[in-house]
MOPAC internal coordinates of N, CA, C and O (Angstrom, degrees):
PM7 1SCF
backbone

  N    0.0000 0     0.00 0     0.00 0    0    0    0
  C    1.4414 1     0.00 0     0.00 0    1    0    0
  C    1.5271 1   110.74 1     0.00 0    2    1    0
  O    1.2310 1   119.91 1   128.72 1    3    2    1
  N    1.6147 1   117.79 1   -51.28 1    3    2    1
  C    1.4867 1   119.80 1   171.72 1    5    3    2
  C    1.8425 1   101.47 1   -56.41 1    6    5    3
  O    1.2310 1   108.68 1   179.33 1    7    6    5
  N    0.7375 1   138.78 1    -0.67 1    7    6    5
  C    1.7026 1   129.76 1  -177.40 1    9    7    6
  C    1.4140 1    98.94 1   -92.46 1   10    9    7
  O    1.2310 1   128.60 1    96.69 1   11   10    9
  N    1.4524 1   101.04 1   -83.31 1   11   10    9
  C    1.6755 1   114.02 1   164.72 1   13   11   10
  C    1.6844 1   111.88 1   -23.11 1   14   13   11
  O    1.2310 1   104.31 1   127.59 1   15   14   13
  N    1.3168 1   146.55 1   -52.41 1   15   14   13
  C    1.0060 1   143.09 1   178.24 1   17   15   14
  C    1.7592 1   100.63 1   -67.29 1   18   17   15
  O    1.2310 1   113.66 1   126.45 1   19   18   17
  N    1.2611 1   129.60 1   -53.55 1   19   18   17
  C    1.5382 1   133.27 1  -151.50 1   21   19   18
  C    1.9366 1    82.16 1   -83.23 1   22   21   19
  O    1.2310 1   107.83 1   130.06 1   23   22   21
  N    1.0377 1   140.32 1   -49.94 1   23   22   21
  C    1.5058 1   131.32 1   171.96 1   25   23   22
  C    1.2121 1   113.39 1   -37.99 1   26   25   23
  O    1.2310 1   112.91 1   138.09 1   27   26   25
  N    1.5738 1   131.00 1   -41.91 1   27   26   25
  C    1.2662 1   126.39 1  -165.36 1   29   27   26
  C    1.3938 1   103.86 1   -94.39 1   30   29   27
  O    1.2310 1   114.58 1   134.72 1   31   30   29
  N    1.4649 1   127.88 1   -45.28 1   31   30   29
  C    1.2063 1   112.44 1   171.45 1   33   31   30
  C    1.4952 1   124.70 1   -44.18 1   34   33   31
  O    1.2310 1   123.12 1   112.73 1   35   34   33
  N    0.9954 1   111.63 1   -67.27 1   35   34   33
  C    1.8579 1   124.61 1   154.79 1   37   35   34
  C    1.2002 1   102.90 1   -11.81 1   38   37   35
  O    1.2310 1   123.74 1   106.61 1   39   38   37
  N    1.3927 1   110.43 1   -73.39 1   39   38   37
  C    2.0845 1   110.58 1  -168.86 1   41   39   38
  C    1.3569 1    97.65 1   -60.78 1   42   41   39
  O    1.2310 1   118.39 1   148.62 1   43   42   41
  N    1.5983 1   120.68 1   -31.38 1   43   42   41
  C    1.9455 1   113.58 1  -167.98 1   45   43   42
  C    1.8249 1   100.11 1   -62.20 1   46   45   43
  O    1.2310 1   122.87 1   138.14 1   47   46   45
  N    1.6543 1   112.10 1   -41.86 1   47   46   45
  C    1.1274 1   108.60 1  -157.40 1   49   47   46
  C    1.7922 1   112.50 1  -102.05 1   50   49   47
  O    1.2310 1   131.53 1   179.02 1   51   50   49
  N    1.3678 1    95.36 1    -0.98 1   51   50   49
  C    1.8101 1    97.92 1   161.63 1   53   51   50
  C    1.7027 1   102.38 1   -78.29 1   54   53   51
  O    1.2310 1   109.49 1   125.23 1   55   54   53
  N    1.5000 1   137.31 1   -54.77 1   55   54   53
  C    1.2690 1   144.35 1   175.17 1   57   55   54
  C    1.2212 1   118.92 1   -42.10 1   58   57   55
  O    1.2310 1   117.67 1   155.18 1   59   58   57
  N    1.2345 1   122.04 1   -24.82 1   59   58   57
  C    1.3847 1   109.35 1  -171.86 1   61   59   58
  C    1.9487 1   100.20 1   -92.61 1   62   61   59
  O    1.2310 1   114.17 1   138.47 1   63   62   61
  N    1.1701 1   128.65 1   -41.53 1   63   62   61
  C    1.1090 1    89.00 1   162.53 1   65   63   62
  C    1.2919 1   140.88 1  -100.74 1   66   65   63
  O    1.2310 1   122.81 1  -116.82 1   67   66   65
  N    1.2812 1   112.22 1    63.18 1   67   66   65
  C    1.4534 1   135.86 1   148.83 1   69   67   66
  C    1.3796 1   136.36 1  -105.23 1   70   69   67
  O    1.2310 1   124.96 1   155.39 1   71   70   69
  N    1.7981 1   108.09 1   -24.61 1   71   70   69
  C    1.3080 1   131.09 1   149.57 1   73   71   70
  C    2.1003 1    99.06 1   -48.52 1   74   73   71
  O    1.2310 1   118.21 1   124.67 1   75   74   73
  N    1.2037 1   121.02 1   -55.33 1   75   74   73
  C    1.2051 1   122.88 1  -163.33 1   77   75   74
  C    1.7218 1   109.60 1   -56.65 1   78   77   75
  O    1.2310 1   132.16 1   127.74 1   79   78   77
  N    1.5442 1    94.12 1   -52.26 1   79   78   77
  C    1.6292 1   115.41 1  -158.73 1   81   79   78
  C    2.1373 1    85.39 1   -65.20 1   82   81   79
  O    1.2310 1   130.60 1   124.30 1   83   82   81
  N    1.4936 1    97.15 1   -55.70 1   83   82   81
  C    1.9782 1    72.61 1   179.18 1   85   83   82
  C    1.9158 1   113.64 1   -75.29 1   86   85   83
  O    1.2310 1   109.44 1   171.99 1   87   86   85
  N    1.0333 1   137.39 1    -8.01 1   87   86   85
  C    1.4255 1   103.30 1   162.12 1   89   87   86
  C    1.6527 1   110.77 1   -77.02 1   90   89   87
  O    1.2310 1   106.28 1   161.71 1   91   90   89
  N    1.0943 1   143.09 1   -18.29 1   91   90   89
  C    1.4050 1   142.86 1   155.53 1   93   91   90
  C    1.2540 1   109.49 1   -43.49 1   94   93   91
  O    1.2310 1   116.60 1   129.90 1   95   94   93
  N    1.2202 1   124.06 1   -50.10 1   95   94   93
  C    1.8543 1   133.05 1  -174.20 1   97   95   94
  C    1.5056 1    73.73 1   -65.61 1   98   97   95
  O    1.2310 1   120.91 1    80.12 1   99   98   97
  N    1.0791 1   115.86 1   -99.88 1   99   98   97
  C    1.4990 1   130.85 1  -152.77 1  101   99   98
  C    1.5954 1   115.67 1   -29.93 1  102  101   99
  O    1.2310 1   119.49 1   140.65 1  103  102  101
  N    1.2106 1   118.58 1   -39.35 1  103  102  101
  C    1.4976 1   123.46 1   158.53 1  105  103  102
  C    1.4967 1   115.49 1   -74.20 1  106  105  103
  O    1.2310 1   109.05 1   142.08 1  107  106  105
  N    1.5182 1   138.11 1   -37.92 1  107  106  105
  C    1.2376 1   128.44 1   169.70 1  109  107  106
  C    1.8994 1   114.16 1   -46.79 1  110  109  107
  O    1.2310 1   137.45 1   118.45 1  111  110  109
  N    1.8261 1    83.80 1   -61.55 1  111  110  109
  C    1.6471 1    91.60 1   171.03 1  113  111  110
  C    2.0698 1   122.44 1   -33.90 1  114  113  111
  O    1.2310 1   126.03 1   157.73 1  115  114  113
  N    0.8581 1   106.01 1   -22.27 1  115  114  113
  C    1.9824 1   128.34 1  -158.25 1  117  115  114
  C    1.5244 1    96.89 1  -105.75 1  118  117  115
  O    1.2310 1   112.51 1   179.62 1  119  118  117
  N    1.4956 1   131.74 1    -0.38 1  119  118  117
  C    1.4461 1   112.80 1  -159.10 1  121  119  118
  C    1.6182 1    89.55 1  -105.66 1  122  121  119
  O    1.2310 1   124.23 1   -54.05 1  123  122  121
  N    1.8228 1   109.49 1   125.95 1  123  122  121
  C    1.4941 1    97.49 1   163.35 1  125  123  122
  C    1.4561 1   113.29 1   -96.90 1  126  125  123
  O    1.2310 1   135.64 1   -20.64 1  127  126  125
  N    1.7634 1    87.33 1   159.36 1  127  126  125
  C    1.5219 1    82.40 1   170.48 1  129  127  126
  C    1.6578 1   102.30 1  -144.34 1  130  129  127
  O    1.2310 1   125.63 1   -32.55 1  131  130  129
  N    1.7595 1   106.79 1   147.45 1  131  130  129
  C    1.0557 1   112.09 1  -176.39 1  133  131  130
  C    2.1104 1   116.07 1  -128.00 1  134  133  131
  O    1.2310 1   125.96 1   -10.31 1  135  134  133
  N    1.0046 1   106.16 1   169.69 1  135  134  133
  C    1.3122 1    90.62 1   143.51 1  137  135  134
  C    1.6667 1   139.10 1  -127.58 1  138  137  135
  O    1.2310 1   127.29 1  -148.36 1  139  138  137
  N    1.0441 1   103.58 1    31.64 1  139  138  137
  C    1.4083 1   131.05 1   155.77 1  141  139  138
  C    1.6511 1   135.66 1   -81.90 1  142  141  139
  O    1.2310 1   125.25 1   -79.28 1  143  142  141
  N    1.0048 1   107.53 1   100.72 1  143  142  141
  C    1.5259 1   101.87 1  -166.09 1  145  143  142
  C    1.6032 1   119.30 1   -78.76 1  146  145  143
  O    1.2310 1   126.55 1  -163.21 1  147  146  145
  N    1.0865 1   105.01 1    16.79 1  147  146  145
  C    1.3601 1   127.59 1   178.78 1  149  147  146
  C    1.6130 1   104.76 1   -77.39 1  150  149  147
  O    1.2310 1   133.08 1   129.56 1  151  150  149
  N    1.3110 1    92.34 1   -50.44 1  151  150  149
  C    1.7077 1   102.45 1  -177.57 1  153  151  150
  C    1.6180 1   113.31 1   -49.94 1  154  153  151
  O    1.2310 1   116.55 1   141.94 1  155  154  153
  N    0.9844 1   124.17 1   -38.06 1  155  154  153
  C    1.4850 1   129.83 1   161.16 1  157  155  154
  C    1.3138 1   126.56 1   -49.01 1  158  157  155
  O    1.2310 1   111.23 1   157.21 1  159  158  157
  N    1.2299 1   134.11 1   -22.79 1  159  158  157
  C    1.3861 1   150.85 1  -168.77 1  161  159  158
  C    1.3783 1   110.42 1   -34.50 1  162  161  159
  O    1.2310 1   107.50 1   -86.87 1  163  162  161
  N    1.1275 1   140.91 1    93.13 1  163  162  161
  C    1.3351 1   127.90 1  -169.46 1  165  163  162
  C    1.2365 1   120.93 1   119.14 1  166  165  163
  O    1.2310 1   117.95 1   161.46 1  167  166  165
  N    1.5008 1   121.51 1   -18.54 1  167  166  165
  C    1.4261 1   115.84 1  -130.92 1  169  167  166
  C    1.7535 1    79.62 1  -125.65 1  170  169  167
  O    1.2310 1   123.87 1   -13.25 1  171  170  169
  N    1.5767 1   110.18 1   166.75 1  171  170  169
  C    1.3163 1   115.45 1   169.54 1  173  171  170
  C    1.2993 1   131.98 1   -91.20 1  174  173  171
  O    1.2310 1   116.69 1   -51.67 1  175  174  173
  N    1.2371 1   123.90 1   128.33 1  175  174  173
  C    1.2862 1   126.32 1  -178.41 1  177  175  174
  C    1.6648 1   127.48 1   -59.68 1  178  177  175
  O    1.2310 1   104.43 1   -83.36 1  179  178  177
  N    1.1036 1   146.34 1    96.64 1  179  178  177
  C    1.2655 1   138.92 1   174.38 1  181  179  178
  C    1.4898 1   133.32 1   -69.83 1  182  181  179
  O    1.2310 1   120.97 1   151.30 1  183  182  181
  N    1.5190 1   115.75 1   -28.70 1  183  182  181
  C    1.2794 1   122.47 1  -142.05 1  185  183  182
  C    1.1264 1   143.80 1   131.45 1  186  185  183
  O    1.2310 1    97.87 1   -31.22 1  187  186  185
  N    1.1496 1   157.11 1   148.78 1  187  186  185
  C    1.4150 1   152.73 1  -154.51 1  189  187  186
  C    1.6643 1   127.33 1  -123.85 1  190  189  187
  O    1.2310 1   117.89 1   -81.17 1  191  190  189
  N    1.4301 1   121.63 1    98.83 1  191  190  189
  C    1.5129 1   114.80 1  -154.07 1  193  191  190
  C    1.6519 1    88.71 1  -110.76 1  194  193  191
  O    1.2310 1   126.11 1   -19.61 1  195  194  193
  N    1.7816 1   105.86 1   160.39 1  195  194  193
  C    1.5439 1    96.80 1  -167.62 1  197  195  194
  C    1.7503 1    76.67 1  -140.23 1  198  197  195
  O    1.2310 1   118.80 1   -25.73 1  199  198  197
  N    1.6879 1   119.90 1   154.27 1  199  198  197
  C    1.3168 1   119.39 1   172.11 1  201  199  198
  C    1.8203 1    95.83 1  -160.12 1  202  201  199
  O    1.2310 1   130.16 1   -11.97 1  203  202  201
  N    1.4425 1    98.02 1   168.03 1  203  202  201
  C    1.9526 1    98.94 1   166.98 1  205  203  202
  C    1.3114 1   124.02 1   -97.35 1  206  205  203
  O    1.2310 1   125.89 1  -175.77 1  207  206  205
  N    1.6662 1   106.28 1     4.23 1  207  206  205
  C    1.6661 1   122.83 1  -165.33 1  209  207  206
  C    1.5799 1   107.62 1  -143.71 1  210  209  207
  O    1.2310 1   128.88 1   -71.49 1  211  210  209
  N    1.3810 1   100.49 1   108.51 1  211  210  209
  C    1.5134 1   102.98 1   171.97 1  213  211  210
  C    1.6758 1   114.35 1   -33.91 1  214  213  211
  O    1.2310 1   121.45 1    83.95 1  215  214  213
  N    1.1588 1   114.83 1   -96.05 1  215  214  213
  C    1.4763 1   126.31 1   163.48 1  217  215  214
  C    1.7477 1    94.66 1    30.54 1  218  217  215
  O    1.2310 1   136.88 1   102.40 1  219  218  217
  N    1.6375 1    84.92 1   -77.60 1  219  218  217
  C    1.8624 1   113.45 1  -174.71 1  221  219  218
  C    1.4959 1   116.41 1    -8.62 1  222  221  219
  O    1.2310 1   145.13 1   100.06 1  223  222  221
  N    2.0204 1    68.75 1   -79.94 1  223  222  221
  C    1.6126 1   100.12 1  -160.85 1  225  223  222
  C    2.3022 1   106.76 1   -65.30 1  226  225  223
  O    1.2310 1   123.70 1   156.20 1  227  226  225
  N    1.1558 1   110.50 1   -23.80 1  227  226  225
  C    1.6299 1   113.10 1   167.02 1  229  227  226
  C    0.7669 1    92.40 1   -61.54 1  230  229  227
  O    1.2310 1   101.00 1   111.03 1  231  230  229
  N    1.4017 1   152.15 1   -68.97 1  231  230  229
  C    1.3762 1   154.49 1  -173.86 1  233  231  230
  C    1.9201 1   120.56 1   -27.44 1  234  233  231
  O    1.2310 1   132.29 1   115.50 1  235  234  233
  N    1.2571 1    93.86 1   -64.50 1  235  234  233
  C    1.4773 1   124.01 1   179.18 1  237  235  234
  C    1.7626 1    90.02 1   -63.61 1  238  237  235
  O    1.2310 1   109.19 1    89.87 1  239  238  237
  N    0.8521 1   137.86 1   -90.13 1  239  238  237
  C    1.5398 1   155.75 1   143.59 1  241  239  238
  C    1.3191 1    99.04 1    48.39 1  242  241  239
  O    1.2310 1   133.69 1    89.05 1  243  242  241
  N    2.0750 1    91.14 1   -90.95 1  243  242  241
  C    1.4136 1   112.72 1   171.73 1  245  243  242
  C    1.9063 1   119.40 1   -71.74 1  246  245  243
  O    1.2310 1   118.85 1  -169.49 1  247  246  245
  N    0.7975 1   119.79 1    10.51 1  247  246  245
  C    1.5002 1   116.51 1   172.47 1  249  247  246
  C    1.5165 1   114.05 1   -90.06 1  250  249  247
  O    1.2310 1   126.75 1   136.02 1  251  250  249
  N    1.7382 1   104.63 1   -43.98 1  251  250  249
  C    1.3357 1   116.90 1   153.15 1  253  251  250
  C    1.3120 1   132.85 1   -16.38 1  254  253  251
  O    1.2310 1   129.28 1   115.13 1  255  254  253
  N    1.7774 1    99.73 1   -64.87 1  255  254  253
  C    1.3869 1   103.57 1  -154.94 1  257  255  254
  C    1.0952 1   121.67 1   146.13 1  258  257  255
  O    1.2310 1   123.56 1   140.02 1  259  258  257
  N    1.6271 1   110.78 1   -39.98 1  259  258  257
  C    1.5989 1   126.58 1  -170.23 1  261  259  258
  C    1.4397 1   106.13 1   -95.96 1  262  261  259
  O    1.2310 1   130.96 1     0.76 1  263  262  261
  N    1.7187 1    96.45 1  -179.24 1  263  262  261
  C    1.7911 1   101.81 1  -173.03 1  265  263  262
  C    1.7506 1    98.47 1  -153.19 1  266  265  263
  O    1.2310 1   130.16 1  -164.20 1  267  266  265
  N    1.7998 1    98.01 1    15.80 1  267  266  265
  C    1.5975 1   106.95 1   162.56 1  269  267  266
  C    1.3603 1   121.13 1  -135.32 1  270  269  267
  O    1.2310 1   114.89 1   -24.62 1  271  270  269
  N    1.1889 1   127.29 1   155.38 1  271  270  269
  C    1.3556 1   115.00 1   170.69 1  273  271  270
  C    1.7995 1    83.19 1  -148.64 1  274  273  271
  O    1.2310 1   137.47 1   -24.28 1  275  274  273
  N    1.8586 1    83.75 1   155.72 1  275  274  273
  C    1.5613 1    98.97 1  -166.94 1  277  275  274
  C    1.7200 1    89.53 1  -138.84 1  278  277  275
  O    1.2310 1   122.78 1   -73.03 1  279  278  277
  N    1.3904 1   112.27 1   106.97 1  279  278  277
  C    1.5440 1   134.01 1  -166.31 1  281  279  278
  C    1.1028 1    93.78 1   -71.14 1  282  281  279
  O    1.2310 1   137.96 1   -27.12 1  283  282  281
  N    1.5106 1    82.79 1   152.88 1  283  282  281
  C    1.8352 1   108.68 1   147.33 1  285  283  282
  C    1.6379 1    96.91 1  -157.99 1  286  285  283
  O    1.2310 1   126.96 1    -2.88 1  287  286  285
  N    1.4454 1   104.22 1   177.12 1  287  286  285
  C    1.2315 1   120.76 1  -166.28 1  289  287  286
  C    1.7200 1   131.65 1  -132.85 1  290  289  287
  O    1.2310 1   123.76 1   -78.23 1  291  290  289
  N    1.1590 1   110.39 1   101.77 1  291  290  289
  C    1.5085 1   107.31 1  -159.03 1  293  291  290
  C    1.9464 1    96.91 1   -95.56 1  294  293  291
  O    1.2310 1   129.40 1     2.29 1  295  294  293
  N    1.5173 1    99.48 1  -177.71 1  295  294  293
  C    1.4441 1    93.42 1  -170.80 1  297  295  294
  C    1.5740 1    96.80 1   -53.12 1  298  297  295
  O    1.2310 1   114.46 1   101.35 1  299  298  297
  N    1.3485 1   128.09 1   -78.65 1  299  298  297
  C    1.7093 1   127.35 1  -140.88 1  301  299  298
  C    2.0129 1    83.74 1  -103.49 1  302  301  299
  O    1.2310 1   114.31 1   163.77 1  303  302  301
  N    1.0312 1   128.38 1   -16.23 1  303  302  301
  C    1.5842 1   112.90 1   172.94 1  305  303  302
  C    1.3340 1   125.53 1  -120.22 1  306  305  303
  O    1.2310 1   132.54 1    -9.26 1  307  306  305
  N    1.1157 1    93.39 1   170.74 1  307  306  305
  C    1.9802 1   104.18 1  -171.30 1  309  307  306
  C    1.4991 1    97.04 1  -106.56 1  310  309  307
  O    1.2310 1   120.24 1   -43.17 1  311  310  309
  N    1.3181 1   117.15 1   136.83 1  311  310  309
  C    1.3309 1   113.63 1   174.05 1  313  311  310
  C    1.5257 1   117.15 1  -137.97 1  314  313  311
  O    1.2310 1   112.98 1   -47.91 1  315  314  313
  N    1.9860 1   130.86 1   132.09 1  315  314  313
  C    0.9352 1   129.11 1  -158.26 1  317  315  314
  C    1.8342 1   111.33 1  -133.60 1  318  317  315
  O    1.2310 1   136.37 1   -57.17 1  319  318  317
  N    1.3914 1    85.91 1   122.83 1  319  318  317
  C    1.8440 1    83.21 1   159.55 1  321  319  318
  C    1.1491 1   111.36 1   -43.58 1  322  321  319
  O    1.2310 1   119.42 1   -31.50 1  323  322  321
  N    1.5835 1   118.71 1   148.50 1  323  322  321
  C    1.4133 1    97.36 1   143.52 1  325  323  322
  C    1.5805 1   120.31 1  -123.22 1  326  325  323
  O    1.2310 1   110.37 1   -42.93 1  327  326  325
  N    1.1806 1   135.69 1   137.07 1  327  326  325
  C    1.1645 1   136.42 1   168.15 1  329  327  326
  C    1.2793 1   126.28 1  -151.48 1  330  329  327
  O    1.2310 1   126.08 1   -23.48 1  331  330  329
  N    1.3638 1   105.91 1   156.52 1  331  330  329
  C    2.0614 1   120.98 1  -143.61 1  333  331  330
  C    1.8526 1    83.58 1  -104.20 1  334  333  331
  O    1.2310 1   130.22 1   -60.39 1  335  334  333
  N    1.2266 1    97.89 1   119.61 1  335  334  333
  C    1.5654 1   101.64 1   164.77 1  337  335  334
  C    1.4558 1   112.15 1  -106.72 1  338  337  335
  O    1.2310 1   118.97 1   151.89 1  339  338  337
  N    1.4832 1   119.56 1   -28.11 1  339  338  337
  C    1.4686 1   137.71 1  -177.98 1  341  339  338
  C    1.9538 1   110.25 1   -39.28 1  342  341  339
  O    1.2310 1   119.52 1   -82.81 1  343  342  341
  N    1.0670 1   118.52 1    97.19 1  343  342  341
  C    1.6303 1   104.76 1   171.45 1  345  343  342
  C    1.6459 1    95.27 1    96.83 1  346  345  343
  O    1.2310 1   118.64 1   171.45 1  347  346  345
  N    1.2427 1   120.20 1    -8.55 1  347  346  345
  C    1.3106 1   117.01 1   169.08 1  349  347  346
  C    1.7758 1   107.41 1   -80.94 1  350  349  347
  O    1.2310 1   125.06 1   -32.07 1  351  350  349
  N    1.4794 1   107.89 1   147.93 1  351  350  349
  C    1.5557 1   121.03 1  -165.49 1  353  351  350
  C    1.8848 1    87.29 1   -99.22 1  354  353  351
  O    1.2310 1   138.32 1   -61.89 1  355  354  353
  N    1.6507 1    82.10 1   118.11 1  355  354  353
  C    1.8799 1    93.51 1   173.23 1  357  355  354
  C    1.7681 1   117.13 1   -62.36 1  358  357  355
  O    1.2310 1   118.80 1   -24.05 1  359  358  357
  N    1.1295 1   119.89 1   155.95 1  359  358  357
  C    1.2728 1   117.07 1  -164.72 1  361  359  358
  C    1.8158 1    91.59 1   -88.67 1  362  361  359
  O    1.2310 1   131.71 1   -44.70 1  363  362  361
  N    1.4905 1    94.99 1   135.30 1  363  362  361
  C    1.5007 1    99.77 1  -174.49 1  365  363  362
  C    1.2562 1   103.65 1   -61.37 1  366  365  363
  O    1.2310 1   124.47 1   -34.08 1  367  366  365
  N    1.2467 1   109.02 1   145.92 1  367  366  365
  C    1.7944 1   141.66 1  -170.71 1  369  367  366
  C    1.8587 1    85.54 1   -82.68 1  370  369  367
  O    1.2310 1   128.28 1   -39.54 1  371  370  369
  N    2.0025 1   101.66 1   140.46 1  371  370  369
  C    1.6112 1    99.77 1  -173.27 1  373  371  370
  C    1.6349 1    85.23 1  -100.52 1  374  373  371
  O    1.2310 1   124.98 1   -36.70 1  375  374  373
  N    1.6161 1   108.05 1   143.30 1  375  374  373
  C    1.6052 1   101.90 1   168.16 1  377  375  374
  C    1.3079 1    91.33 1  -116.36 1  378  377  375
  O    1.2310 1   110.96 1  -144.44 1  379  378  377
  N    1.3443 1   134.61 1    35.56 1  379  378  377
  C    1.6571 1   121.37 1   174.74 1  381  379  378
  C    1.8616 1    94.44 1  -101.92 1  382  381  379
  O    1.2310 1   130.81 1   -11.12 1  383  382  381
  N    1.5124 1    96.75 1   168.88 1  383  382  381
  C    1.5440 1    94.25 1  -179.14 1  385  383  382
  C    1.4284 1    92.99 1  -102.87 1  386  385  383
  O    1.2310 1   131.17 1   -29.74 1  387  386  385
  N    1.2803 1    96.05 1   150.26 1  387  386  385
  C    1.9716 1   100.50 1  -178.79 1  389  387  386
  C    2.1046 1    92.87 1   -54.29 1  390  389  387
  O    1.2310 1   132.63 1    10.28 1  391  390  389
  N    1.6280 1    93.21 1  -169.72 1  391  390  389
  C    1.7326 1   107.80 1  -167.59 1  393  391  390
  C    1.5073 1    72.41 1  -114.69 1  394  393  391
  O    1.2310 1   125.89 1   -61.11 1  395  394  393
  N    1.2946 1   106.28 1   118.89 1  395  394  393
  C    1.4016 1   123.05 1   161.33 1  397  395  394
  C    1.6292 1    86.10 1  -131.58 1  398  397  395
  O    1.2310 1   122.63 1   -39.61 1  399  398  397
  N    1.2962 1   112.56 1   140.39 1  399  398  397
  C    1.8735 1   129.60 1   171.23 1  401  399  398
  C    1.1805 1   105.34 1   -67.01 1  402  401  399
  O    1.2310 1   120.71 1   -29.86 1  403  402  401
  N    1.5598 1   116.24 1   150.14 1  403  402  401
  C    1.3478 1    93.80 1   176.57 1  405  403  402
  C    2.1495 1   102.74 1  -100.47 1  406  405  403
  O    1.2310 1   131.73 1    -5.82 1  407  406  405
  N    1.0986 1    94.96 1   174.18 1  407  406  405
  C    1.7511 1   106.19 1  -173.82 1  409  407  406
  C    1.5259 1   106.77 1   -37.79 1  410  409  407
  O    1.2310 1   116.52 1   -23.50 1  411  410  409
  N    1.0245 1   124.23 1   156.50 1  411  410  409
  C    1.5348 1   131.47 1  -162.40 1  413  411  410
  C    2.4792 1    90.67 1   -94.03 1  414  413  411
  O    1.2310 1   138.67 1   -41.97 1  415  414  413
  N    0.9622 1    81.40 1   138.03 1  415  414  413
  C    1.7466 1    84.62 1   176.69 1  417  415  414
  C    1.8673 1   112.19 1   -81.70 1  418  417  415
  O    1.2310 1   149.67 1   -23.16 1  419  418  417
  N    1.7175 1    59.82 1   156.84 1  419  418  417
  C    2.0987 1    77.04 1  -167.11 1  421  419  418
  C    1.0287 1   134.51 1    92.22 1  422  421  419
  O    1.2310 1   104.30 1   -12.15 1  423  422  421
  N    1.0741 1   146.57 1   167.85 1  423  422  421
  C    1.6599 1   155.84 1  -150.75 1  425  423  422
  C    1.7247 1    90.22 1   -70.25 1  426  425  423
  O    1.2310 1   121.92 1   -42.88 1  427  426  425
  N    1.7299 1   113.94 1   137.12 1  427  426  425
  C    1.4724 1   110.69 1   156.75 1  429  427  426
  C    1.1623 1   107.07 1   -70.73 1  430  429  427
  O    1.2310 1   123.36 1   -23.27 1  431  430  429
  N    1.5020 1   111.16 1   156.73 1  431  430  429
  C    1.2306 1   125.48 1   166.32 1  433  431  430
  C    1.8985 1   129.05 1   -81.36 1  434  433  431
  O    1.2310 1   119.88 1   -50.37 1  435  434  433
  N    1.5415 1   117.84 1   129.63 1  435  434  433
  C    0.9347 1   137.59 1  -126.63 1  437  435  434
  C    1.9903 1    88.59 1   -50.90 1  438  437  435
  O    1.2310 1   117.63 1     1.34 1  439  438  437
  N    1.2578 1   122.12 1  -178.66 1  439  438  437
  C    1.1711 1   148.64 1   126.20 1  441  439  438
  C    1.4098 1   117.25 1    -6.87 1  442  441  439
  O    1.2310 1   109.38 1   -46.82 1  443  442  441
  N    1.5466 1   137.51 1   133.18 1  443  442  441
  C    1.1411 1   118.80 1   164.22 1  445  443  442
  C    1.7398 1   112.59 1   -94.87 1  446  445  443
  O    1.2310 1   121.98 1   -31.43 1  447  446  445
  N    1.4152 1   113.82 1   148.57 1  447  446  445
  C    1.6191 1   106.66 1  -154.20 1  449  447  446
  C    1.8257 1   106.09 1   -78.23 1  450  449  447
  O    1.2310 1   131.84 1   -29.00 1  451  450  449
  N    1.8202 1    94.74 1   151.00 1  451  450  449
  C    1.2803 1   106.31 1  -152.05 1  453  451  450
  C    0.9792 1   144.59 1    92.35 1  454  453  451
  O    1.2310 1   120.53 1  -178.68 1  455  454  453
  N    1.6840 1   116.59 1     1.32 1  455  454  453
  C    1.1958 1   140.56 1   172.06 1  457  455  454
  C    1.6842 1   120.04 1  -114.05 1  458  457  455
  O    1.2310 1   116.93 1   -72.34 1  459  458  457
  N    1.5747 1   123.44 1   107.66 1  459  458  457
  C    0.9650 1   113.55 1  -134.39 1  461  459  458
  C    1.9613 1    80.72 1   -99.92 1  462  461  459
  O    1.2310 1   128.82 1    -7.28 1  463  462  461
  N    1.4070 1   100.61 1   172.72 1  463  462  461
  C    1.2122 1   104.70 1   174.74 1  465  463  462
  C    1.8476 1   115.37 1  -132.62 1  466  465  463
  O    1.2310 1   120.10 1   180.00 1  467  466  465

């Protein structure tokens, strides 16, 4: 009975980090990356991770914190913002129309001469 119990603990505590190693996959898999810093808009800034291998730098990415990176490119490395947009509240969308004036009233004024129409 003490075997049977000490086997399963063992199997409980080899499994768990493998539960770990796939939410890492599963969050690497999830990390965008752009080079537009636009894509960030909203989102929180973490920090800046630099690597020579994508793979890596998702890695670095998600260890961080984040679930974006916004590239750039040096001679021999890749280098990425990082920032967490996930659970972040999008910046409300404007439905007003900007204040543009409206046109001044009355007839435009003519042509300037020499300009044919």
């Amino acid at each position: 009975m003490k075997s049977l119990i000490w086997i399963v603990l063992l199997s409980t505590l080899m499994v768990g980090p493998l539960w770990a190693a796939d939410e890492e996959n599963f969050a690497m898999a999830h990390v965008r990356f752009s080079t537009e810093l636009a894509m960030a808009t909203g989102c929180i800034r973490l920090g800046q991770v630099m690597d020579d291998s994508v793979k890596d730098l998702r890695r670095k990415i998600v260890r961080t914190g984040g679930d974006t990176g916004i590239l750039s490119f040096g001679p021999d490395k890749m280098y990425a913002q990082v920032f967490r947009c996930a659970g972040v509240a999008a910046p409300p969308a404007s439905n007003t129309v900007p204040d543009i004036p409206p046109p001044p009233r009355g007839t435009p004024p003519p042509p300037p001469p020499g300009v044919s129409q």
